[in-house]
N, C-alpha and C positions, 0 to 999 in steps of 0.2 A: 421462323422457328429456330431456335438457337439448340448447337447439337448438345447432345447430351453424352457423357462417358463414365463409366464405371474406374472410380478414383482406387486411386492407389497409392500415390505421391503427391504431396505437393509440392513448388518450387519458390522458396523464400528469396525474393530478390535480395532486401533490405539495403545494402550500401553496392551492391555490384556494380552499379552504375557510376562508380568512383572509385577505379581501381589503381589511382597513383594513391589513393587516400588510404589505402588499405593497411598497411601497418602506422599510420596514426588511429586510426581509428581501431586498431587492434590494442597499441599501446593506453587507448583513452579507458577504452573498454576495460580492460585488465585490471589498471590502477582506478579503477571507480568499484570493481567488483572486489578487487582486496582490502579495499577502504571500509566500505560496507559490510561485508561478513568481519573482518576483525574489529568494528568498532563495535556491531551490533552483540557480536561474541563477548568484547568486554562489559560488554553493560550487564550482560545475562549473570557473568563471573563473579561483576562486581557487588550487584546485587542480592547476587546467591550468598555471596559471603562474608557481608558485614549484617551484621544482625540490625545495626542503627536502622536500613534501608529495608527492614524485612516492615511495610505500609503496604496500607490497599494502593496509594499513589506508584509506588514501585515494585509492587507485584505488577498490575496492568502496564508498565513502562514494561516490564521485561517481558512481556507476553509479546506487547509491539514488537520488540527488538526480536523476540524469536521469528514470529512470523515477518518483516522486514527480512531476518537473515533464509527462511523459507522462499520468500516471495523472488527473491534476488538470484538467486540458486536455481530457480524454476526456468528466469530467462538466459542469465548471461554467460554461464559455460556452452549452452548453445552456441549463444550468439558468436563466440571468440573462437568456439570449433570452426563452425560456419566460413570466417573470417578467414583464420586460418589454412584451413584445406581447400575453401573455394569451394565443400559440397555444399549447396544449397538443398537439396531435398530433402524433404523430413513425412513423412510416411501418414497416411490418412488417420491411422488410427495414433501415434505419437503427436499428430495434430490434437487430436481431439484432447488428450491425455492434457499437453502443456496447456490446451485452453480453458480444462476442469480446473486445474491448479491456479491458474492466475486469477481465473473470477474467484474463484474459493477464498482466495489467498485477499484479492483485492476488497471483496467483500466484506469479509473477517477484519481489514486495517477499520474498515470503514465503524463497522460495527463497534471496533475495540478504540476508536478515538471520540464515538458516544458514551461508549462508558467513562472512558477518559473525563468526559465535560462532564458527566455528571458525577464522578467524584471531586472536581475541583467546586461546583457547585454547591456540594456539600459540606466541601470542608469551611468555603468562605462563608457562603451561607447559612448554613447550618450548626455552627462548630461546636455545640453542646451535646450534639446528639449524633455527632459525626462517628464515632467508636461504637453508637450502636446501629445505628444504619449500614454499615459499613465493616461489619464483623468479616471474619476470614471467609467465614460459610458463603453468605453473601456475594463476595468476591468471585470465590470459586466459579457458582451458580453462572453468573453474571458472564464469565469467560467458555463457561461449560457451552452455554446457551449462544453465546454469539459464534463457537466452533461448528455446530449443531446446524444454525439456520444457514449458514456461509455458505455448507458444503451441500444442502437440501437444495437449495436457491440454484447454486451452480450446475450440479449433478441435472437438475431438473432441465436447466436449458440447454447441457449438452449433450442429454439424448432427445431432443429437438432436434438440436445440428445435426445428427449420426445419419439422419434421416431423409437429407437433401441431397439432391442428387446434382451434383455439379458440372460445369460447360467443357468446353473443347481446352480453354486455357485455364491450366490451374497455374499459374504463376501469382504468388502474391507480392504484390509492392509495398514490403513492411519483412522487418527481422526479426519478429513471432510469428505465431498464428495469434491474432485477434478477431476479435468480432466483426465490425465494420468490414475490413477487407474480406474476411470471407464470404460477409453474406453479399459484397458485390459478385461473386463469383459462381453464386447458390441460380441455379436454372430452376430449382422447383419455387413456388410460391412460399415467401417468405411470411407473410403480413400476419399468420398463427402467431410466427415468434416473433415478431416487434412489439405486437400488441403483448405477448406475458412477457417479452424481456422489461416492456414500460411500465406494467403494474409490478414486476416486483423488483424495478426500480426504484417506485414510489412505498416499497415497503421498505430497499434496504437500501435507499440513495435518501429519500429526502426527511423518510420520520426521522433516522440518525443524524441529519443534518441540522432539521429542525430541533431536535433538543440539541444539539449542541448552539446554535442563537438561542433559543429560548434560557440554556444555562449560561450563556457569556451574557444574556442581556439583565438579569438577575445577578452575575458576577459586578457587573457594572455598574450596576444602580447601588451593591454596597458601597462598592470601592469610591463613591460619591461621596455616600455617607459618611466614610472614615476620618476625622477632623484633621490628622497630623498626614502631611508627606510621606510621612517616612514610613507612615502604615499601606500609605496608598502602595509605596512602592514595592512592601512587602509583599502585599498580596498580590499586586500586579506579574510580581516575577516568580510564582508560584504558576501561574498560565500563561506566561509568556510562550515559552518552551511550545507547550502544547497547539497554545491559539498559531503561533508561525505553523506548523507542523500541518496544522488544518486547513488553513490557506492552501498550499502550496498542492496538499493533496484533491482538496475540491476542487479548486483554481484548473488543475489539468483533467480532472478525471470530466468534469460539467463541458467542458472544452470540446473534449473528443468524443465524449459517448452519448449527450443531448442533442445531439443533432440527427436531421434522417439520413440515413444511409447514401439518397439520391447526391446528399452534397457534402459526402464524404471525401476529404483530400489527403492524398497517400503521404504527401512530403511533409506536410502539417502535423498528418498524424501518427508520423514518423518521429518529425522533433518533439512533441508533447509526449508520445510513448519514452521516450530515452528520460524526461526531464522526470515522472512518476514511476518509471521502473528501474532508474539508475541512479539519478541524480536524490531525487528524493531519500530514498534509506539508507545511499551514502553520507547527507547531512542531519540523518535523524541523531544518533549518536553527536554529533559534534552540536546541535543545537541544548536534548536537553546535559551535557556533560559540562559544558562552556559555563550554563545560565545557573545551574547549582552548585552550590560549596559541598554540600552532604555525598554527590553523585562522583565530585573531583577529588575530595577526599579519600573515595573509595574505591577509583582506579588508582590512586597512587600508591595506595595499603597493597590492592591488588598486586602490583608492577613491585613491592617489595619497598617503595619508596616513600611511605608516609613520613617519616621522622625529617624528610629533604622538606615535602609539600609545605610550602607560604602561601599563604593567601595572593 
């Protein structure tokens, strides 16, 4: 029988076990979290304030870029405190707090890069009837509702967790609080929450995953049809942006969070956490700003420097 103790604290190892590493890895930290909130900040600016870019395409771009600059916030000023002062403890209930936030947060990108695919779906697919499918209301709705289920979803499985009662060692091997490492840690019977964290998985992991295949596969079969190059290519770099964005997010999220618990690995799921909560919304901004003339245009209007901006 494994003891059981009335929690208070938790103890975030994360990189402690590498402490010549510690101001690189403060320095890595820093410059990945100021890259990310000013790039995703500009998008918000930029977008806010050229009227060309007021589309449902970059209305939901700046929706992402808010929550990216929310989602980023949640973890890394921790993490560089942490780093920093060398406290690792962060408090049962500030546990639970940053673990609401991230699934919320994590959820909500998930949701809002379904919507994403299905407005590029429409626009390629659709394009006649693209301005009425796609009116403001619409939009709104659309972001309203993915705010809505994100925070229901998350809310839901974290007074689940409030609930467990945990072992002798609260030490986590990981620089949040995540799911995985805690429920190795959880002494009451889990198997309630695996089984609703999997079914609404399967409402907010793979139906939005599924229509985004289902609209890139329909993106595709036009971008077949289109007789000229230079059409292909047009359309092609209208979801470029997007489709990389989706990769990179599924690619880690399916990684770390499909698998059971039993074969859960702390180091692994150390570097795939860093690569989706840091590296990721650090390159959101510089993918889709690169891959558009419209987007580059209107940080340089922004920065005071359109009349310089050359193609």
């Amino acid at each position: 029988m494994r003891n059981q103790s009335t929690l208070s604290d938790f103890l975030l190892l994360g990189f402690s076990e590498h402490p010549e590493k510690q101001s690189l890895l403060f320095g890595l930290f820093l410059g990945m979290y100021l890259v990310s909130l000013l790039g995703n900040l500009l998008i918000i600016l930029a977008i806010g304030s050229d009227q060309h870019l007021h589309t449902p395409m970059y209305f939901f771009l700046a929706s992402l870029s808010f929550t990216e600059t929310c989602f980023t916030c949640t973890i890394a000023p921790s993490v560089l405190v942490s780093i920093h002062t060398q406290r690792l403890t962060i408090s049962h209930t500030g546990c639970l707090v940053q673990m609401f936030f991230f699934m919320a947060l994590t959820l909500l990108d998930d949701f809002l890069l379904a919507v994403m695919a299905y407005d590029r779906y429409v626009a390629v697919c659709l394009p006649l009837h693209y301005t009425m499918i796609m009116r403001p209301q619409c939009c709104l709705v659309l972001v309203a509702t993915s705010w809505l289920f994100s925070n229901l979803l998350a809310l839901s499985l974290i007074l689940m967790i409030a609930q467990f009662s945990f072992c002798a060692s609260h030490s986590i091997p990981h620089f949040f609080c995540d799911v995985p490492p805690i429920l190795k840690l959880a002494c009451s019977d889990t198997h309630s929450f695996q089984v609703t964290m999997l079914t609404e998985a399967v409402f907010s992991g793979m139906i939005p995953f599924t229509c985004v295949l289902v609209s890139y596969a329909h993106i595709i079969h036009t971008i077949f049809r289109i007789p000229s190059a230079e059409g292909k290519h047009k359309v092609f770099s209208t979801c470029g942006s997007h489709l990389t964005i989706v990769i990179l997010f599924y690619g880690t999220l399916f990684l770390v969070y499909f698998q059971p618990s039993s074969t859960y690995s702390a180091d692994t799921g150390m570097v795939l956490s860093v690569i989706y909560t840091m590296v990721t919304p650090m390159l959101n901004p510089f993918i889709y700003s690169l891959r558009k003339r419209d987007m580059k245009e209107a940080l340089w209007r922004l920065c005071g420097l359109g009349k310089c901006y050359t193609q």
